[in-house]
C-alpha positions as CSV (number, residue, x, y, z in Angstrom):
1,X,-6.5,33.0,9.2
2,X,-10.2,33.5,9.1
3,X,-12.1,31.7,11.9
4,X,-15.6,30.7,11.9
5,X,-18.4,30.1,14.2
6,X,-18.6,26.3,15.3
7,X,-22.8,25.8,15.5
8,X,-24.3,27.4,18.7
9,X,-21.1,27.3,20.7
10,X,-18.4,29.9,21.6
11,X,-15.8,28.5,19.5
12,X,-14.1,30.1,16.9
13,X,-12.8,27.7,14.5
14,X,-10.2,28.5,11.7
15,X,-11.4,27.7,8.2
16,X,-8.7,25.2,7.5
17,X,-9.0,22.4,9.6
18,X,-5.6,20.0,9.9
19,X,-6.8,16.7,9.0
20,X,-4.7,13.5,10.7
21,X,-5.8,10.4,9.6
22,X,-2.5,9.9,7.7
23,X,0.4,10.1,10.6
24,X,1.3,6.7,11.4
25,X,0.5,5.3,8.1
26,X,1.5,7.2,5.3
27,X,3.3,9.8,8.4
28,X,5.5,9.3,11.3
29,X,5.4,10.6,14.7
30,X,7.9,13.4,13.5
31,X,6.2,14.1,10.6
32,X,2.8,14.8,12.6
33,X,4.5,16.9,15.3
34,X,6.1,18.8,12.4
35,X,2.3,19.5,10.8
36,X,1.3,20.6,14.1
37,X,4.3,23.4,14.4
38,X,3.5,24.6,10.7
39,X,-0.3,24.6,10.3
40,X,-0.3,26.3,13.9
41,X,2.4,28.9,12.8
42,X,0.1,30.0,9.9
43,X,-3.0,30.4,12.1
44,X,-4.8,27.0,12.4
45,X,-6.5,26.4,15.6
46,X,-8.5,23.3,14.6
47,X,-7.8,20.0,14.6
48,X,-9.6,16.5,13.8
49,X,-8.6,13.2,14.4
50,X,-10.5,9.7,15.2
51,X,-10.0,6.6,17.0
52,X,-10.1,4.2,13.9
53,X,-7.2,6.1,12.4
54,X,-4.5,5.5,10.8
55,X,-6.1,5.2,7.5
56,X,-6.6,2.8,5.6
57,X,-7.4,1.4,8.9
58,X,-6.2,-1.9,10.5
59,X,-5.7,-3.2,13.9
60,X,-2.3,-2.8,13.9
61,X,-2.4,1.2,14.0
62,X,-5.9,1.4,15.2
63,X,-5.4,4.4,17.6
64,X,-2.3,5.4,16.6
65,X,-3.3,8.6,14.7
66,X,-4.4,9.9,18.3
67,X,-1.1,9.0,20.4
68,X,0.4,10.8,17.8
69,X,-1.2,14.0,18.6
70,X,-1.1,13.0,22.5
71,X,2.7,13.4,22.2
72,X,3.0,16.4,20.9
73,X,0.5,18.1,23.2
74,X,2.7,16.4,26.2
75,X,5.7,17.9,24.7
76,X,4.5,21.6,23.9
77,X,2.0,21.7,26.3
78,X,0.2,23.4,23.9
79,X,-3.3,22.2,24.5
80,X,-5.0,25.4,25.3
81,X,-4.1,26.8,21.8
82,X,-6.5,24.2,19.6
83,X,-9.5,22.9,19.4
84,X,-9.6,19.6,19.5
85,X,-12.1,17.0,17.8
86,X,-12.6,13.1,17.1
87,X,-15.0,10.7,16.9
88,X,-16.1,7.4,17.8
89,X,-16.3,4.8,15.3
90,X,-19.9,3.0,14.3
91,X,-20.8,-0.9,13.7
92,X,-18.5,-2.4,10.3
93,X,-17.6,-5.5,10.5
94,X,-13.9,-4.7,9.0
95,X,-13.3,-3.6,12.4
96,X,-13.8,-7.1,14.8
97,X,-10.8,-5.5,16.4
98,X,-12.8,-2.1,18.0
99,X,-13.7,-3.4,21.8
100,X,-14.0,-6.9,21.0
101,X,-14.9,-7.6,24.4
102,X,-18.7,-5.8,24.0
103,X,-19.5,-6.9,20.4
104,X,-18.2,-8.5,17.4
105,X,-18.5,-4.9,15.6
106,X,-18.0,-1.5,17.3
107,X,-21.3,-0.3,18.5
108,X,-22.8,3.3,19.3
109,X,-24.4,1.8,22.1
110,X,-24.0,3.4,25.6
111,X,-21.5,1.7,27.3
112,X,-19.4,1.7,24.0
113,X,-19.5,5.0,23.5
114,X,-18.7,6.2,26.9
115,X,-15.5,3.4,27.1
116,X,-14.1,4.7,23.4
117,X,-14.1,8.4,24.5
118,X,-12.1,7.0,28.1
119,X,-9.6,5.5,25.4
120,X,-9.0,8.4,23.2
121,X,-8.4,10.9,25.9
122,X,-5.9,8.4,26.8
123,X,-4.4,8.2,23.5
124,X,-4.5,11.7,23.2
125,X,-3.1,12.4,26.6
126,X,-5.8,15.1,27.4
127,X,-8.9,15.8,30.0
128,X,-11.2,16.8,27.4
129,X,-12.3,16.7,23.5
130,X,-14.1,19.9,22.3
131,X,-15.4,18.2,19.7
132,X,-16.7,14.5,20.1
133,X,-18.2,13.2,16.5
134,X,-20.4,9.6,15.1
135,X,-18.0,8.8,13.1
136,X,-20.7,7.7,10.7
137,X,-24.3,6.2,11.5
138,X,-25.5,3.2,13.5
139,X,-28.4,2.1,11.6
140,X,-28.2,1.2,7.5
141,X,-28.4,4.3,5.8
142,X,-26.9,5.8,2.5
143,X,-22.9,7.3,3.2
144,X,-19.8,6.3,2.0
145,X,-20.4,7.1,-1.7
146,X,-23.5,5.3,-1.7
147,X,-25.9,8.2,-3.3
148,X,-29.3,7.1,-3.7
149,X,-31.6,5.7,0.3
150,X,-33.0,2.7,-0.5
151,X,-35.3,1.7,2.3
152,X,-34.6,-1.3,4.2
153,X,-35.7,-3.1,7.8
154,X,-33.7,-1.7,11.0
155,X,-31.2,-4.7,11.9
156,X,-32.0,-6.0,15.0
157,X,-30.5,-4.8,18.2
158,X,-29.8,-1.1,16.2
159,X,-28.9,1.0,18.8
160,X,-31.4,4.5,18.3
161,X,-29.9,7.2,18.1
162,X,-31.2,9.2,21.1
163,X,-29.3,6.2,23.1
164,X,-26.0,7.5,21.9
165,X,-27.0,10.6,22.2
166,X,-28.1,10.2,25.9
167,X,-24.7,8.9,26.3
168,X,-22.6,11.6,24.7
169,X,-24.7,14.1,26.8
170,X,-23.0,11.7,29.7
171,X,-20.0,12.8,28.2
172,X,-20.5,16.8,28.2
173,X,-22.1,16.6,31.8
174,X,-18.6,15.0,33.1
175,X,-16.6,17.7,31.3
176,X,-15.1,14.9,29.2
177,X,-16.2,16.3,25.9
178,X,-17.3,20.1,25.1
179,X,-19.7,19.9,22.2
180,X,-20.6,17.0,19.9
181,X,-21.3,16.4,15.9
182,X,-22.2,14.0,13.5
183,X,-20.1,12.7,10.8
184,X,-21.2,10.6,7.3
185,X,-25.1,11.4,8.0
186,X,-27.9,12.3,5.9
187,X,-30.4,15.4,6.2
188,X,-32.7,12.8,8.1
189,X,-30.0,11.6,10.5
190,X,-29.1,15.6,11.1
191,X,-32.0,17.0,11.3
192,X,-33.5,14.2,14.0
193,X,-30.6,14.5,16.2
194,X,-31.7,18.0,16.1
195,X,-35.4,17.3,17.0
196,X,-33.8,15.3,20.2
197,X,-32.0,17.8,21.6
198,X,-35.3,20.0,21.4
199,X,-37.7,17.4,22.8
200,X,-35.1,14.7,24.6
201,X,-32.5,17.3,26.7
202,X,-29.7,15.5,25.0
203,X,-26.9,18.0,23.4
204,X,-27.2,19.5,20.4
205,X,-25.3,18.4,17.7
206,X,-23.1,21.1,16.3
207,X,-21.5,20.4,12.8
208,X,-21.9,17.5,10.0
209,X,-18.7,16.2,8.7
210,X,-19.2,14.5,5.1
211,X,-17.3,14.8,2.2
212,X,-17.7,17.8,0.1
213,X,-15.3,18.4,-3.1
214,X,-16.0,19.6,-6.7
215,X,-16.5,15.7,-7.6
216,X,-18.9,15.4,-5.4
217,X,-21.5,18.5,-4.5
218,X,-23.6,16.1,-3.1
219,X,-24.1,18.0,0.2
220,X,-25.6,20.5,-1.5
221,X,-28.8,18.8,-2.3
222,X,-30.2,18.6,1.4
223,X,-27.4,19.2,3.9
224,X,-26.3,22.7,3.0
225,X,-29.7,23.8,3.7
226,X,-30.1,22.1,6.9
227,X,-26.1,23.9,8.3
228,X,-27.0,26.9,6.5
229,X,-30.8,27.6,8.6
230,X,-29.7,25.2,11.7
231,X,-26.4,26.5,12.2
232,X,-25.2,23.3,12.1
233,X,-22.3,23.7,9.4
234,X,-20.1,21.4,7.0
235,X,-17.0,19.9,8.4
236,X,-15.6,19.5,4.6
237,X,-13.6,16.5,4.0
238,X,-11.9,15.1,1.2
239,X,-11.5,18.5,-0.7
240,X,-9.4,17.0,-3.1
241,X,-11.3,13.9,-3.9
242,X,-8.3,11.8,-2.6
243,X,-5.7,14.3,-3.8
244,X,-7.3,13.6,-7.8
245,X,-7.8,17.3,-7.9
246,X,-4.8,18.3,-7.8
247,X,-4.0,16.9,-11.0
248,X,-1.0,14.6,-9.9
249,X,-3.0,11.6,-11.6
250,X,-3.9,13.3,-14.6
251,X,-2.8,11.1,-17.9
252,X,-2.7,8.0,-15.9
253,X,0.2,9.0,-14.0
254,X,0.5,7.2,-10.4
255,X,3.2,9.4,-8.5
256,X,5.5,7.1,-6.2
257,X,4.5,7.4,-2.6
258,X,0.9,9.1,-3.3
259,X,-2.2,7.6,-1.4
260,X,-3.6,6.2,-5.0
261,X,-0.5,4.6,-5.7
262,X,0.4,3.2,-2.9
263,X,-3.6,1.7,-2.0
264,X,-5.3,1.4,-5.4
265,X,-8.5,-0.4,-4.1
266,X,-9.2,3.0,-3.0
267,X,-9.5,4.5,-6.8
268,X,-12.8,3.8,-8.1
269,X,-14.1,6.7,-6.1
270,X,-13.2,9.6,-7.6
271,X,-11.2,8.0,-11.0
272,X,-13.7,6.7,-12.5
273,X,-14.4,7.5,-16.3
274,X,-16.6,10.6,-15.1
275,X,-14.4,11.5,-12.5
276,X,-11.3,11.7,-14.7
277,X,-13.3,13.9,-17.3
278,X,-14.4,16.0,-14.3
279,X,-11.0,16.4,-13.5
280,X,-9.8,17.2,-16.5
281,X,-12.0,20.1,-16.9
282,X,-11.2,21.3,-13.3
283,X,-7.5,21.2,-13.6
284,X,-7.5,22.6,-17.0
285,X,-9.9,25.7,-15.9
286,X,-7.3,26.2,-12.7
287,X,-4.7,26.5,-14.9
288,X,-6.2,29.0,-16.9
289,X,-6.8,31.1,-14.2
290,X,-3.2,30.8,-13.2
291,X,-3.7,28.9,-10.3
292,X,-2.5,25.8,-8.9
293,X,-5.4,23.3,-9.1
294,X,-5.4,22.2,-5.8
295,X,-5.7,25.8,-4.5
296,X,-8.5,26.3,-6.4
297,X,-10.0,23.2,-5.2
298,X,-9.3,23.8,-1.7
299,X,-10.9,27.5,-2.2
300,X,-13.9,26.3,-3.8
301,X,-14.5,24.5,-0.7
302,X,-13.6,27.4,1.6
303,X,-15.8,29.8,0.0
304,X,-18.8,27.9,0.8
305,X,-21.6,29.7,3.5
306,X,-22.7,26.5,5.0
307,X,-19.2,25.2,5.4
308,X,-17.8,25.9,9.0
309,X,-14.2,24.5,8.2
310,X,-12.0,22.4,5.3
311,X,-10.3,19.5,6.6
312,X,-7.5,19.1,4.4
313,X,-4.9,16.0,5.2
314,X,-1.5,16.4,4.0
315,X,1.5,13.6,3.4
316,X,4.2,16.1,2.8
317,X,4.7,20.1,4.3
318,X,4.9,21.1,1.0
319,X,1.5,19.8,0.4
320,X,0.5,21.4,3.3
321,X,1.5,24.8,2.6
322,X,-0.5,24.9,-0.4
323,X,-4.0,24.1,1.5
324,X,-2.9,26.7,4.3
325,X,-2.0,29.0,1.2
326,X,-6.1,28.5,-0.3
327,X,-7.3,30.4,3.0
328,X,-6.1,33.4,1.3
329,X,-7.7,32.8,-1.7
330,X,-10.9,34.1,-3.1
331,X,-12.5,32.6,-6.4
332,X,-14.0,35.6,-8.6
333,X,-17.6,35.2,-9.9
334,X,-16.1,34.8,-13.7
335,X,-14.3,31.3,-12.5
336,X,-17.3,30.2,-10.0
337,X,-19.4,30.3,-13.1
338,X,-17.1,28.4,-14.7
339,X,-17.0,25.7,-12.3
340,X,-20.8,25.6,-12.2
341,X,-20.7,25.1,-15.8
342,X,-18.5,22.2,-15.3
343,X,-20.6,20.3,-12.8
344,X,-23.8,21.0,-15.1
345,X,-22.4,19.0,-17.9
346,X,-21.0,16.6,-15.3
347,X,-23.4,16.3,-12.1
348,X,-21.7,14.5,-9.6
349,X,-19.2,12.0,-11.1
350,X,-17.9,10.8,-7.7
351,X,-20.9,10.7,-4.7
């Protein structure tokens, strides 16, 4: 499998990245051991996770995602053979539950950030994290499928962001973490944690992880720039817009067991009335190229210069097969074109 380049560093990444946030949700413990075997088998050497997971999130399995993975590297002792990210979660107040005992809402403030990294290498049963991410900003910004910035007064008590910075660089000095990125941000948020590490001797951030699918190019406005000239590339999630793009929901159809099905609050994203004629057109140009939607989906992504990795997330093997299979895929021109075309008649349905 090809790898890539992770920022500055010496890490060689592979181009799929196996996505988690489903085992202990939607996946057992056996079920996430057993993703582990196969997407290592085919040549994957990256893996993300995050505190907050399972997903949807709740205190219940808050963590869980991470013991999950702390198992298995216990019982293959195969820890040397990936590279290993997560993040720390940011202030929401859905999450009262997130170390209650410093704020009513998780924080990015320095003592938060140093005691949530302490927890996951617990959880995950490991000395280090190579990649340690903001799971999504402090201050009020626009993520989350908000599009548009609207400009608005700093809460008080923000945290800045050279403060978690400062404490993440605590982090790398104690060999706790290897290299750090940012996650949900906006070519402001990138490109001043980039300033700081210039001017303020805090580490520099090396990758952006945002979501990135053909319902929502959105990252190409600012950020591709930015992790194109700043070698700061695009952790890619979401490459299948909730698993819309691969057509299982086409016609109205709500397959038992799927993520849409089973959490519906969830489908105003990417199936709304734009979305579905977006997807429409995608899964209908796929299959008129002879290919299974959700490879060409998953390529599409891939093929992408400023993109560093694709972080696909998989309920079943057999969905995971076909995102490993998409790393062997290359889109010609003709059907690139075509997909342009597509998003030109329908510019981002699904920010």
């Amino acid at each position: 499998m090809e790898k890539r380049r992770l920022g500055t560093t010496d890490l060689d990444v592979s181009v799929i990245c196996l996505g988690t946030m489903t085992w202990g949700e939607q996946n057992t413990e056996a079920d996430g051991h057993g993703q582990l075997d196969r997407a290592l088998a085919a040549g994957v050497n990256f893996v993300d996770t995050a505190e907050m997971y399972s997903v949807p999130p709740r205190e219940e399995t808050y963590g869980r995602t991470e013991e999950i993975i702390g198992t298995w590297l216990k019982t293959t002792g195969r820890r040397n053979e990936i590279i290993l990210a997560s993040k720390v979660a940011a202030p929401s107040p859905r999450f009262p539950y997130i170390r209650p005992h410093i704020d009513s809402t998780p924080r990015l403030d320095r003592i938060s950030v140093l005691e949530a990294c302490d927890a996951s290498l617990k959880r995950l049963q490991t000395d280090y994290i190579d990649l340690y991410q903001v799971h999504w900003p402090e201050r009020i910004t626009n993520f989350f499928g908000e599009l548009y910035y609207r400009p608005r007064e700093p809460q008080a008590g923000e945290v800045p962001l050279l403060e978690t910075l400062d404490a993440l660089g605590e982090l790398v000095k104690a060999g706790k973490v290897r290299h750090i990125g940012l996650s949900n941000e906006t070519p402001w948020g990138v490109m001043h944690a980039l300033h700081l590490a210039e001017t303020a001797g805090v580490p520099r951030v090396q990758s952006v992880q945002n979501p990135f699918n053909l319902l929502n190019r959105s990252y190409q406005v600012g950020l591709a720039e930015v992790s194109w000239r700043e070698q700061c590339g695009l952790l890619a999630y979401s490459p299948l817009a909730f698993g819309t793009l691969s057509g299982k929901y086409e016609g109205g159809a709500q397959p038992k067991g799927s993520r849409l099905t089973i959490y519906p609050s969830q489908l105003n994203r990417y199936l709304s009335p734009q979305g579905r004629a977006a997807t429409s057109r995608y899964v209908a140009l796929a299959r008129e190229y002879g290919l299974d939607p959700a490879i060409m989906a998953h390529a599409f992504v891939n093929q992408q210069r400023f993109v560093t990795a694709n972080i696909i997330g998989a309920t079943s093997l057999d969905q995971l097969d076909v995102a490993l299979k998409s790393a062997e895929v290359t889109l010609p021109t003709e059907l690139l074109k075509a997909i342009d075309a597509i998003d030109a008649e329908i510019r981002l349905p699904s920010p």
